[in-house]
N, C-alpha and C positions, 0 to 999 in steps of 0.2 A: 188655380183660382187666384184671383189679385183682389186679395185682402186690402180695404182700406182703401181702395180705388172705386171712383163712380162709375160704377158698370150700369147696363141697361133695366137691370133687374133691382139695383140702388135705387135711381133714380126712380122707377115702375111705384115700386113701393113706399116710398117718400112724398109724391105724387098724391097716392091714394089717402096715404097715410097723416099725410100733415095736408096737403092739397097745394104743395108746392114741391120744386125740384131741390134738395138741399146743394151744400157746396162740398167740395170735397173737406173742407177744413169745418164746416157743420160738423160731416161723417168723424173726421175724425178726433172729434172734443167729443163725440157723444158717450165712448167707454170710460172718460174719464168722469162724465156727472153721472153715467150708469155705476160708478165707481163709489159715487160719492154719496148719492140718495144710500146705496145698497149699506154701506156700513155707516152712516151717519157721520163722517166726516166734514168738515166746512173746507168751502172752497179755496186756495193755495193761489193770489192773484200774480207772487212771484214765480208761478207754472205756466201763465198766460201769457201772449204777448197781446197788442192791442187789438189785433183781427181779431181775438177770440174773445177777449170781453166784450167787443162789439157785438159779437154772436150771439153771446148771451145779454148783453142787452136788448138786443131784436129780441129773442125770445119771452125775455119778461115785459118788453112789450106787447109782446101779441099775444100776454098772459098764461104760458104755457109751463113756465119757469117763475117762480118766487125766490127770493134770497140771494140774488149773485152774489154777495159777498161773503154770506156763510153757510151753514149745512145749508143745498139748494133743495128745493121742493119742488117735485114735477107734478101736474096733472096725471090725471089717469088717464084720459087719450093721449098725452106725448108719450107717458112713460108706453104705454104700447104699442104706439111708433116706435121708439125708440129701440125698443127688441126687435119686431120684427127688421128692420134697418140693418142693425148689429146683427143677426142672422144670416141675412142674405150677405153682409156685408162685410164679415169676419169670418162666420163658423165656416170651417173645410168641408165638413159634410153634413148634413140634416135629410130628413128625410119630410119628402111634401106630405100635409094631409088627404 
């Protein structure tokens, strides 16, 4: 499996899921705000470089994301993007419904 790479099956679900194709550097910020919603942590912009606040300001553009500067807050449709994503996109094995 190539974790953390845009396979056809990333992109498939990203597609459906957001209704766009992400980028490989979308894919791979997403376990770190899935990181961050999870424990209530504020965002680290000395962890970022400028791509990826850009990333996240597209997203709190197009209202999906609240707070890029501190604890971030997702939607309930990204945040379930954003697992199923991370699923296809990380986990080694799952098993389909």
């Amino acid at each position: 499996m190539d974790r953390g790479k845009l396979t056809n099956e990333v992109l498939k679900v990203s597609k459906e899921q957001l209704g766009y194709e992400i980028t490989v550097k979308q894919l791979r910020l997403l376990p770190y705000i899935q990181y961050l919603i999870m424990n209530g942590e504020p965002l680290d912009p000395r962890k970022l470089n400028a791509e990826e606040m850009s990333i996240l300001e597209y997203w709190v553009d197009e209202g999906v994301l609240k707070n890029s500067t501190g604890i971030p807050h997702v939607n309930k449709k990204f945040y379930r993007a954003m697992c199923e994503i991370l699923l296809v996109g990380y986990c080694l094995d799952y098993v389909e419904d």
